[in-house]
C-alpha positions in Angstrom: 0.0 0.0 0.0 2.6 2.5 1.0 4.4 1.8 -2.2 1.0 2.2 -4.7 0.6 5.2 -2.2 4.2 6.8 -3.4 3.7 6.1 -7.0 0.2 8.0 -6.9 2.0 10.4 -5.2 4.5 10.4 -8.0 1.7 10.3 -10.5 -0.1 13.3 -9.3 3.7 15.4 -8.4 3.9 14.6 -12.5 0.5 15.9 -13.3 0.6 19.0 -11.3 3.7 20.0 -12.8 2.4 19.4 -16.4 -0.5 21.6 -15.2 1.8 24.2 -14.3 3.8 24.3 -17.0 1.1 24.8 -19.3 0.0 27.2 -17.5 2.9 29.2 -17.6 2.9 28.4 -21.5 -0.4 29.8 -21.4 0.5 32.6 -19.4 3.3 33.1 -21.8 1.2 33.8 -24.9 -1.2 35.6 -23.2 1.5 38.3 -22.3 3.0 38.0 -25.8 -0.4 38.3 -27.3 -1.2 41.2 -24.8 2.5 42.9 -25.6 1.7 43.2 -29.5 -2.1 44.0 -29.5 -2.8 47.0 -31.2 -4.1 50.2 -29.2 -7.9 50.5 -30.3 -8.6 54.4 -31.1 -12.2 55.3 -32.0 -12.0 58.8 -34.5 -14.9 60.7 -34.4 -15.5 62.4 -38.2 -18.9 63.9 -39.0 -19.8 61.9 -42.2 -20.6 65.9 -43.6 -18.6 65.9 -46.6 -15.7 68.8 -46.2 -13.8 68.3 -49.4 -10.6 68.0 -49.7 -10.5 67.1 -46.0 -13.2 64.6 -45.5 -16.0 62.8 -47.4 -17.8 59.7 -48.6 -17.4 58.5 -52.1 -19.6 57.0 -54.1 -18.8 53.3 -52.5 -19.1 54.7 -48.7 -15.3 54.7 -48.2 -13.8 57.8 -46.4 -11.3 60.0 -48.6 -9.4 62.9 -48.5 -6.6 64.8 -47.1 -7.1 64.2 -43.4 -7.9 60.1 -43.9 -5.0 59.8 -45.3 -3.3 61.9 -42.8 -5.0 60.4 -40.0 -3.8 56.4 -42.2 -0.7 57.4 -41.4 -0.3 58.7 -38.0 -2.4 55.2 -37.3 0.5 53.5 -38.9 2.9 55.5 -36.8 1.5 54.8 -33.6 0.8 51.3 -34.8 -2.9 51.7 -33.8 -5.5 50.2 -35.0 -8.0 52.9 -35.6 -11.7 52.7 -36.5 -13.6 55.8 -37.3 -17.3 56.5 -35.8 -19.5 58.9 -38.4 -21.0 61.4 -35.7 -22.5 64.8 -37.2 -20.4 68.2 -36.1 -21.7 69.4 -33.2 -22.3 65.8 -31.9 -18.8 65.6 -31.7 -17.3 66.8 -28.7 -20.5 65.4 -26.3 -19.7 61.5 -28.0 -15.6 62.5 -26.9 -16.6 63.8 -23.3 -18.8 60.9 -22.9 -16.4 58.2 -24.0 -18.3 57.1 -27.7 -15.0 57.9 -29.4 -11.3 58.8 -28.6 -10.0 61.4 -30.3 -11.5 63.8 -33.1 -10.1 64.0 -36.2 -12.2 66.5 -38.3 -10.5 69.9 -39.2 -11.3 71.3 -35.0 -9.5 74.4 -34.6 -7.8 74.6 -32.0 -9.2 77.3 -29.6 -9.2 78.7 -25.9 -12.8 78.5 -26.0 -13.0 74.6 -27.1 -9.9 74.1 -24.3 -11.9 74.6 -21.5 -13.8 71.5 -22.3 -11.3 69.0 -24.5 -7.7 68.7 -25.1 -5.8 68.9 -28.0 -3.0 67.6 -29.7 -0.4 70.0 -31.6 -2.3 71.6 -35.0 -1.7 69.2 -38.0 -2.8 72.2 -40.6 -4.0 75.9 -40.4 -5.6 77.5 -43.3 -7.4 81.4 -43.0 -11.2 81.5 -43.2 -12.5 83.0 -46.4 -15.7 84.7 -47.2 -17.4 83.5 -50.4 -20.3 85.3 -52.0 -22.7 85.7 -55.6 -22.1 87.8 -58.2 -24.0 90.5 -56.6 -22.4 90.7 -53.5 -19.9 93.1 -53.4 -15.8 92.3 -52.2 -15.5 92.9 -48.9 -12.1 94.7 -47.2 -11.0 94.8 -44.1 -10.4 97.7 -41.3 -8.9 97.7 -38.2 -9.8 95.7 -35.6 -11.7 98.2 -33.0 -9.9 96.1 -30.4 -6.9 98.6 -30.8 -4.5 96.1 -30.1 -3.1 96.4 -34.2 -5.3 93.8 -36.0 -7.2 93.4 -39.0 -10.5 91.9 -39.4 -13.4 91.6 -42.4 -15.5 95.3 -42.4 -18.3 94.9 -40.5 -19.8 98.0 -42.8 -19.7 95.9 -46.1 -22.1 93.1 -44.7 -24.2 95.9 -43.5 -28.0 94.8 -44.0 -26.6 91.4 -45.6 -27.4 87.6 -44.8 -24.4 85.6 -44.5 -24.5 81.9 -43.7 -21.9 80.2 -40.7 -22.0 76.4 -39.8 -23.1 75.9 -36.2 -20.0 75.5 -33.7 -17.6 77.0 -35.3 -14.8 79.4 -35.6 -16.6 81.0 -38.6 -20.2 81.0 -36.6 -18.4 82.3 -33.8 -16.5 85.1 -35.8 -19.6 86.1 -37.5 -21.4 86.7 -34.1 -18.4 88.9 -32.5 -18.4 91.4 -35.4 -21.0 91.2 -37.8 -23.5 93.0 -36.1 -25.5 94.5 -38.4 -25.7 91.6 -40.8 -28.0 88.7 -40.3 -26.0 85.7 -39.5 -27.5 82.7 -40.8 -26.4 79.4 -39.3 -26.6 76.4 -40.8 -26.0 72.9 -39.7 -23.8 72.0 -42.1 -21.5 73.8 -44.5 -23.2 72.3 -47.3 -25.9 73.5 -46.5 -25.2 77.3 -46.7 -23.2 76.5 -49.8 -26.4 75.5 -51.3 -28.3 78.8 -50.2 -25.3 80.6 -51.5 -26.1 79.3 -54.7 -29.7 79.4 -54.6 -29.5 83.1 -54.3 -31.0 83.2 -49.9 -27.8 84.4 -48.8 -25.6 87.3 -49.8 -22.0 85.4 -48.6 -20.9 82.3 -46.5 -17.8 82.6 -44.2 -15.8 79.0 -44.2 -12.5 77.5 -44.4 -10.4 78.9 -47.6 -9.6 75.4 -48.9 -13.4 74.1 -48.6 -14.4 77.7 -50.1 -12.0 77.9 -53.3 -12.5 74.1 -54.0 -16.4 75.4 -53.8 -16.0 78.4 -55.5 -14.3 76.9 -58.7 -17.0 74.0 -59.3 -19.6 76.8 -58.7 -17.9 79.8 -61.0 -20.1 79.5 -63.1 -22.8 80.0 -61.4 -21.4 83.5 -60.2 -20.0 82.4 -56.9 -16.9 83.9 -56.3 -14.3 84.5 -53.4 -14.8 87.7 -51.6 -12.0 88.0 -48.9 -9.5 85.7 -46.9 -10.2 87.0 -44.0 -7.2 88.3 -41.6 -6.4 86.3 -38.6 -8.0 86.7 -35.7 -7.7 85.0 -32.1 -10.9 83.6 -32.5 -9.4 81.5 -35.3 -6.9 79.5 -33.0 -3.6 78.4 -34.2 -5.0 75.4 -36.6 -6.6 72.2 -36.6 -5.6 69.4 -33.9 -7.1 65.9 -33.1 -9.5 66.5 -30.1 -8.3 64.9 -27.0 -10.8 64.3 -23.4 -9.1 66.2 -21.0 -5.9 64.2 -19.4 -5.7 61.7 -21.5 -1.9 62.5 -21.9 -1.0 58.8 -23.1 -2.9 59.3 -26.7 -1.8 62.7 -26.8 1.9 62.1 -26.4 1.7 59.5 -28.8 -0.6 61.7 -31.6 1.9 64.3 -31.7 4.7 62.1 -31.6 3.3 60.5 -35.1 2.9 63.8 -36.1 6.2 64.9 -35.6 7.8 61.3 -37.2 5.2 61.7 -40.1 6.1 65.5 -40.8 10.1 64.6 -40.4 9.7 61.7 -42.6 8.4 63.6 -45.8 5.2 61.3 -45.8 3.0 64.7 -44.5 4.4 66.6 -47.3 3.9 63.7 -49.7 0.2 63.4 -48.7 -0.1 67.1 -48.4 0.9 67.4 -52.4 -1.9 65.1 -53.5 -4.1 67.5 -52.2 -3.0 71.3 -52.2 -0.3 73.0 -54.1 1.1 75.5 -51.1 2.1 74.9 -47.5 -0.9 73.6 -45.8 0.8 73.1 -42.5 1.2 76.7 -41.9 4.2 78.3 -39.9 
């Protein structure tokens, strides 16, 4: 008995260490599987097309300078990044409230939008521009009543005119500080205003100057025209960054690292060219 008792003994010593070791084995992929699992980012676009930033083409694929932009920063950070359509001014609430992780969708980056999100270094700055029909007169600029030296669009030549601004914006927001006496139509979309512009309901639109002259030349003939780029202005922030929650300070270290590696690479410039034909990064 004693000797059937040490060779179960021996038996079972066996079998538990054959348990253990594949457990560590186990263990051991696990932690190798866990060591080169991509990060998950969700990038919230509003599926509003903004061409030649964002859009949809005709097979529901995203396109345009900042998906390719945002491919390769992905690719950089070796993430693996999904984006979630969410209209404009859904777009902050679904970052605050955890739907998505970053914003990627031509945000300027303002004090105003700082006190409720982060942001990552800009990735482009382009002026506003105001667009307008063959009617509607240029518009100049004067200086900026603030007396601290500016310039800004003159308030007298949109005098008694309708001009249309996309809710949340830089250009809404703009339109409301100084054009007074003009009646600021805003729109939820940009398309939207474009198509008013065209239709003759509104006098001028105020946008982004690469979504305005890509506008204004498939609509030339229909007597749109550019109007004025508009000066800048601290309402216009310092360009567009990915929107960040509030300390989340791992994705934004690692957003403007890619951004740096991309820009020092030559791939930014290289995507850039497809799209523009002067320094869309700014200063």
């Amino acid at each position: 008995m004693r000797r059937e008792g040490r060779s179960s003994t021996r038996g079972i010593n066996i079998m538990l260490k054959s348990i253990i070791k594949g457990a560590v084995v186990v263990a051991s992929l696990a932690l190798a599987t866990s060591a080169i699992a991509k990060d998950k980012i969700r990038v919230g676009i509003s599926p509003e097309a903004y061409p030649p930033f964002t859009s949809l083409n005709a097979k529901n694929q995203w396109e345009g300078f900042e998906i390719d932009l945002l491919a390769a920063l992905c690719k950089q950070m070796d993430a693996d990044c999904k984006i979630v359509s969410i209209a404009w001014d859904g777009l902050i609430p679904a970052l605050n409230g955890k739907k998505i992780d970053m914003i990627f969708n031509s945000m300027s980056i303002t004090d105003e939008r700082k006190k409720v999100i982060d942001f990552s270094d800009k990735y482009y700055n382009s002026p506003a521009e105001i667009i307008g029909t063959k009617d509607a007169p240029n518009v100049t600029v004067v200086d900026n009543p603030d007396g601290k030296g500016g310039k800004i669009a003159n308030p007298a030549d949109l005098k008694g005119k309708t001009i249309g601004v996309q809710t949340a914006t830089i250009h809404a927001d703009y339109a409301a500080k100084y054009f007074k006496d003009a009646t600021v139509k805003v729109y939820d979309t940009a398309d939207n205003h474009n198509a008013d512009l065209v239709a003759g309901r509104i006098d001028y639109a105020l946008l982004d100057s690469v979504a305005a002259d890509d506008f204004v030349k498939a609509n030339a003939s229909k007597g749109i025209g550019a109007k004025l780029i508009v000066p800048a202005d601290p309402i216009f922030g310092v360009g567009a960054g990915a929107g960040l929650r509030k300390n989340d300070t791992k994705l934004k270290d690692k957003i403007n690292a890619a951004i740096k590696a991309v820009r020092a690479s030559g791939e930014y410039d290289a995507i850039a060219k497809k799209y523009f034909t002067f320094n869309i990064y700014g200063d």
